[in-house]
NUVO-339718 format. One record per residue (C-alpha): residue in three letters; y negated, z, x; residue number from 1. Coordinates in pm, 1 decimal, padded with zeros to 6 digits. Each point is the difference from the previous one (the first is absolute). Last residue first. Example, Ala and Ser with C-alpha at 12.3 -4.5 7.8 and 13.67 -1.06 7.14 Angstrom:
// residues 2
ser  00106.0  00714.0  01367.0  2 .
ala  00344.0  00066.0  -00137.0  1 .
***
This chain:
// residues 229
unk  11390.6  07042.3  -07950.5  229 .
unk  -00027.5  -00309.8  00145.9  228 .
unk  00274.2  -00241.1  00074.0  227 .
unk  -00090.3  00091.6  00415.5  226 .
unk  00010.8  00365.5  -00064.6  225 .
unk  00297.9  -00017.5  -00147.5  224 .
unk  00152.0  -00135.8  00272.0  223 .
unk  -00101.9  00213.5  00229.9  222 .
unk  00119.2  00267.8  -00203.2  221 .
unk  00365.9  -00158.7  00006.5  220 .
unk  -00017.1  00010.2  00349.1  219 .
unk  -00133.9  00426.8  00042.9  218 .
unk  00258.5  00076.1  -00281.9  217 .
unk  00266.3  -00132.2  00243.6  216 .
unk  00346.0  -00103.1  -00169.7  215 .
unk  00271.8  00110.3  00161.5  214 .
unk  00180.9  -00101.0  00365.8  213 .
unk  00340.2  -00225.3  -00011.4  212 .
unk  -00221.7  -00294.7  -00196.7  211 .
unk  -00230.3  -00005.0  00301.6  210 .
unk  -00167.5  00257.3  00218.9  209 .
unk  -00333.8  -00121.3  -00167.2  208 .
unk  00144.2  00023.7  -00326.8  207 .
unk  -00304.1  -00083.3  -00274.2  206 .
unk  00019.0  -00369.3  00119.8  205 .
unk  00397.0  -00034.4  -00084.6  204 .
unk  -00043.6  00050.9  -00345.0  203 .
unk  -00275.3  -00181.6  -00156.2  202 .
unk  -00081.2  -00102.2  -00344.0  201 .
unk  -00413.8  -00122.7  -00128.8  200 .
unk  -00108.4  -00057.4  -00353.7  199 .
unk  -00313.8  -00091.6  -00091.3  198 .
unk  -00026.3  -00423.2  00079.2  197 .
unk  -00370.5  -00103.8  -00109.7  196 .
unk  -00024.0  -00261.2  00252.5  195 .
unk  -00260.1  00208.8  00215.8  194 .
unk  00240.5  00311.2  00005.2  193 .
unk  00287.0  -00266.3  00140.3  192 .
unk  -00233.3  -00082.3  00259.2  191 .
unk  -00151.6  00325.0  00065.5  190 .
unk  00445.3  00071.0  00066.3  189 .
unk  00101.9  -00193.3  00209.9  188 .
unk  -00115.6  00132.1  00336.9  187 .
unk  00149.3  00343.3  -00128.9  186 .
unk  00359.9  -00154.9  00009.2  185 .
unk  00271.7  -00123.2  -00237.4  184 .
unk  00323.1  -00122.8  00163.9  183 .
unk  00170.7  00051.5  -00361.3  182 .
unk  -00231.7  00139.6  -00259.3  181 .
unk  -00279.0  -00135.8  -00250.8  180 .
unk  00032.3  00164.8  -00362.0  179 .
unk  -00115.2  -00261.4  -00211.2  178 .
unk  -00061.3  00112.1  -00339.8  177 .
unk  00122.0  -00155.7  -00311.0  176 .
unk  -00125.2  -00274.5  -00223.5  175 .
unk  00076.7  -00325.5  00168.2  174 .
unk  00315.3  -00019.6  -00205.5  173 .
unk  -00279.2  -00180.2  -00258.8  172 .
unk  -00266.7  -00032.0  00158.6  171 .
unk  -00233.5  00363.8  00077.7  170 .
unk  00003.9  -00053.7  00360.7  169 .
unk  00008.6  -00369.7  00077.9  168 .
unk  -00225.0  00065.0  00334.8  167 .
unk  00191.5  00320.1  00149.6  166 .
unk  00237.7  -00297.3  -00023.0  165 .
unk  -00193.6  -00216.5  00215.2  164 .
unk  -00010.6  00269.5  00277.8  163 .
unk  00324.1  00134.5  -00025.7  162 .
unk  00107.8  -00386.4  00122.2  161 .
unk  -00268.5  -00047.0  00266.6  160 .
unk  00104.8  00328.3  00154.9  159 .
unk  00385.6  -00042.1  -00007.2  158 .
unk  00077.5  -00090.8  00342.0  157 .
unk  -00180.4  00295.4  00149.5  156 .
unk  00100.7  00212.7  -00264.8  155 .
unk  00325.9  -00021.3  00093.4  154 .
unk  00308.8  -00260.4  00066.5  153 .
unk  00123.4  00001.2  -00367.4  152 .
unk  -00334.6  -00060.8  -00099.8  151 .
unk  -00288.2  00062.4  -00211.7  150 .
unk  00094.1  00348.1  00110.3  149 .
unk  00074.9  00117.8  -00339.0  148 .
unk  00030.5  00330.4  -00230.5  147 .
unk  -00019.6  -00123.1  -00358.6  146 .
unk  -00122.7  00219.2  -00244.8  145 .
unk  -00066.4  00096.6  -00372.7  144 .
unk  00375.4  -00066.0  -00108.7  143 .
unk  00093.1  00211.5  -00273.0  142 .
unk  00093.9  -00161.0  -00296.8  141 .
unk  00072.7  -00384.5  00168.9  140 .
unk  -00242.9  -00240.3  -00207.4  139 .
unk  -00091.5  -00194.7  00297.4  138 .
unk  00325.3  -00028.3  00213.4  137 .
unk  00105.2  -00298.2  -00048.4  136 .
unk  -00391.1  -00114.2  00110.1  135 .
unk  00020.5  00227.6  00283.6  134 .
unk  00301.5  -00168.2  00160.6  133 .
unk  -00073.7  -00338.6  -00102.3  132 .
unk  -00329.4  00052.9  00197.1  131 .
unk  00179.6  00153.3  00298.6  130 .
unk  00245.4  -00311.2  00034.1  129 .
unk  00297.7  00017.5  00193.9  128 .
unk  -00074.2  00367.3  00022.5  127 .
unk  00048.6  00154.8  00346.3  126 .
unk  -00298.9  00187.2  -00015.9  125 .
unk  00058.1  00081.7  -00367.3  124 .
unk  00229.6  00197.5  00100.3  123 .
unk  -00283.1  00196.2  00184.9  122 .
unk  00042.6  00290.6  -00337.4  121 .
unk  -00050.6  -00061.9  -00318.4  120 .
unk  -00183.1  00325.9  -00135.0  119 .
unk  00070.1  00219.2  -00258.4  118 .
unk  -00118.1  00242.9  -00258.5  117 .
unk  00215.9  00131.1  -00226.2  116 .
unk  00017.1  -00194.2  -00356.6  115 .
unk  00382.5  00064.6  -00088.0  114 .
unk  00125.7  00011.1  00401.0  113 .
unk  00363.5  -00040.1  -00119.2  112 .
unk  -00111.1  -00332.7  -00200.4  111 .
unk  -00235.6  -00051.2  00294.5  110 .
unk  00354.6  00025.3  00279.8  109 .
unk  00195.1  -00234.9  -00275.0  108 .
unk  -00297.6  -00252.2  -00037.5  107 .
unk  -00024.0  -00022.1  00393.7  106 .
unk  00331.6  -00078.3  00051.5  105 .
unk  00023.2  -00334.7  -00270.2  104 .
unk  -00309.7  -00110.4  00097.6  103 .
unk  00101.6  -00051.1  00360.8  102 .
unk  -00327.5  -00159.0  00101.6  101 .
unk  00055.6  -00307.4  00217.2  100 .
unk  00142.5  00007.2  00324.6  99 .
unk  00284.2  -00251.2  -00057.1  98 .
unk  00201.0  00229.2  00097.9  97 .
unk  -00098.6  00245.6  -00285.4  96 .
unk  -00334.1  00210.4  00131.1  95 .
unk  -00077.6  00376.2  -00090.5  94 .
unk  -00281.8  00242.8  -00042.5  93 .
unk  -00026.1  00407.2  -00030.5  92 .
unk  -00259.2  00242.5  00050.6  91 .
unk  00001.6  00310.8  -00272.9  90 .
unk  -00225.3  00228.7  -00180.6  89 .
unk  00121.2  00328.1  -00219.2  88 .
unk  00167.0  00139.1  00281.0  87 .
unk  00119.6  00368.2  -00143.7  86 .
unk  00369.5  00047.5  00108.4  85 .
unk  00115.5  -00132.8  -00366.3  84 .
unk  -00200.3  -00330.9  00076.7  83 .
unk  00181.9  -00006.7  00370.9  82 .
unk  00319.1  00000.6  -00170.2  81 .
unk  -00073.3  -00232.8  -00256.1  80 .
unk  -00037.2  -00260.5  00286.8  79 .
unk  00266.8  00101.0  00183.0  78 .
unk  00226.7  -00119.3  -00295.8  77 .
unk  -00180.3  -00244.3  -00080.6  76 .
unk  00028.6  -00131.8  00354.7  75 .
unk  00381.8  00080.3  -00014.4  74 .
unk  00059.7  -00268.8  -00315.7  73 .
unk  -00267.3  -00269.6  00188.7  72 .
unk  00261.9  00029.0  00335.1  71 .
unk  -00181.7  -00254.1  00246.9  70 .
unk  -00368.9  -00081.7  -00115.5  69 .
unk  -00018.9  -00224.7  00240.0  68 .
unk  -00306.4  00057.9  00241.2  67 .
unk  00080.7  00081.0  00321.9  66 .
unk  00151.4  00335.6  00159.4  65 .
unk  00175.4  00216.7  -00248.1  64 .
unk  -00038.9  00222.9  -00299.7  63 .
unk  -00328.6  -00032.8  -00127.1  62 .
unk  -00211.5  00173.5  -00250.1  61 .
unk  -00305.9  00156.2  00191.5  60 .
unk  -00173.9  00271.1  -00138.1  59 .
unk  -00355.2  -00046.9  -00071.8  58 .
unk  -00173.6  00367.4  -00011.9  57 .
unk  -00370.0  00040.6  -00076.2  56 .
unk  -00196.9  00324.7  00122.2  55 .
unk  00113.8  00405.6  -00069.5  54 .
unk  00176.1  00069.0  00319.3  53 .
unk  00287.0  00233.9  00076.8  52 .
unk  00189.2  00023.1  -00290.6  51 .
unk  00049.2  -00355.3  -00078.2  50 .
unk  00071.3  -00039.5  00303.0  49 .
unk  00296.4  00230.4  00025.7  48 .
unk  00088.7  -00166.6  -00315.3  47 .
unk  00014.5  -00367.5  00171.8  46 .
unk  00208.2  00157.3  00311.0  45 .
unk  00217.9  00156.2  -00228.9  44 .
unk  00120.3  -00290.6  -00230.3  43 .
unk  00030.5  -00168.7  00338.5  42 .
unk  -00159.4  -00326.2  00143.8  41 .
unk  -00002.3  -00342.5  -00117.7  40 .
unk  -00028.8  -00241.4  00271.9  39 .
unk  -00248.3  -00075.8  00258.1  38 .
unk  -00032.5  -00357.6  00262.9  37 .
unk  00363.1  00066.2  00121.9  36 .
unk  -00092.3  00212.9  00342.0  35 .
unk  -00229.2  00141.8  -00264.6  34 .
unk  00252.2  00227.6  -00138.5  33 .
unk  -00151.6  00199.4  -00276.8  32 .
unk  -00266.7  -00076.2  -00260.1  31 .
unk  -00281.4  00170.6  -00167.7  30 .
unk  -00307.3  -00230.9  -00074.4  29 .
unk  -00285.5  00283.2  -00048.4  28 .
unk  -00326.2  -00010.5  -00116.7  27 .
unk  -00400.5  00073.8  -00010.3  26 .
unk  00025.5  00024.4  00343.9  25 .
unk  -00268.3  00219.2  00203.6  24 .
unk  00138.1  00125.2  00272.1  23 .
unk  00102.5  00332.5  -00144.1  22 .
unk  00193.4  -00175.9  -00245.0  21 .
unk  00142.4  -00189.3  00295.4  20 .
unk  00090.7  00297.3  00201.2  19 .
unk  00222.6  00164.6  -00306.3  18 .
unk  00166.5  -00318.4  -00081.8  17 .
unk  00119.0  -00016.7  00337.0  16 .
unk  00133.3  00369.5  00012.4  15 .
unk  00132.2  -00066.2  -00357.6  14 .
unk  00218.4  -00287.3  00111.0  13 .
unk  00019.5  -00375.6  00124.6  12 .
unk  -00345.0  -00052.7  -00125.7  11 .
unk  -00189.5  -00392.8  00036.4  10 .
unk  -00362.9  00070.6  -00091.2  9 .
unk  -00194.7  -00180.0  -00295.7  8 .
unk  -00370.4  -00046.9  00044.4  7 .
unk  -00170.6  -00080.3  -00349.7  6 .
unk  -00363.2  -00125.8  00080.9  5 .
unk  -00218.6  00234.1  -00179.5  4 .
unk  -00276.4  -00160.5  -00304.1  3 .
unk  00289.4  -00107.0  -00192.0  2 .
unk  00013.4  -00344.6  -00155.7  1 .
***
């Protein structure tokens, strides 16, 4: 387990990514339109960030609000286009009806990915089961994260459930890292620290004017300074 808590900022574009790295974050989810919980941006947006920061970029891979995988054929598609603009790690995750794992989407987008880095994104959240979920998932080239609330209604609601996974880390589809973000606050976090959890996602809480104002390097340094430097 690393020594440095990994705090991952939400960017919307180079500006943002800009004022996080200065923060303190050690990465980067790059999305657009939050008004529909962040989709995949542009070619250009994810090479303009490329260029002007030199920490971890996950681009997300999804097309639409919610979780089905929608058009699999046009997410490869965008998928290979963001590897040929220079994203080399990714954030993607999606449900069938039934909200189980769609296996069948996810293999296509890693077969694309060939061995990038990626993370399952708050799907899981909404997962009929989450331990089903992960153990499907196990063996999944790539996957070294799941980004979670514990629960589709926040961290709030979720506590008690991160907290008895950060417990099974290291079972099988147990391995990964929990990267705690959705309602997340400072409050939370020596508790999360004191169950072992090292990885940390916010988005909203380094915009103090909101998600129409940028990133503040000021907010994300406070929160680096409370998961330790």
């Amino acid at each position: 387990m690393s020594k440095r808590a990994v705090l991952e900022v939400i960017a919307l574009d180079a500006e943002d990514a800009v004022a996080a790295q200065a923060g303190g974050a050690d990465r980067l989810e790059l999305v657009t339109d939050m008004a529909a919980d962040g989709l995949t941006p542009s070619a250009a947006t994810v090479a303009a960030i490329r260029a002007a920061v030199d920490i971890d970029v996950r681009v997300m891979l999804r097309l639409a609000d919610g979780f089905a995988a929608g058009d699999v054929e046009r997410l490869t598609r965008v998928a290979r286009d963001m590897r040929e603009a220079g994203a080399t790690q990714f954030v993607l995750g999606f449900l069938d009806a039934q909200g189980d794992v769609d296996l069948g989407a996810v293999e296509r987008i890693a077969e694309v990915l060939d061995g990038c880095r990626w993370t399952f994104h708050r799907a899981i959240d909404r997962a009929a089961s989450r331990d089903a979920l992960r153990k499907q998932l196990a063996d999944f080239p790539g996957l070294d994260t799941y980004l979670t609330a514990g629960a589709a209604g926040g961290v709030d609601d979720g506590l008690s459930v991160l907290l008895a996974e950060a417990r099974r880390r290291g079972e099988p589809g147990y391995e990964q890292q929990l990267l705690v973000g959705g309602g997340l606050r400072l409050d939370h976090v020596p508790g999360l620290l004191d169950a072992g959890i090292d990885g940390f996602h916010i988005g909203g809480a380094a915009r103090p004017a909101g998600w129409a104002g940028p990133v503040s390097a000021e907010a994300v340094s406070q929160w680096r300074r409370v998961l330790g430097h």
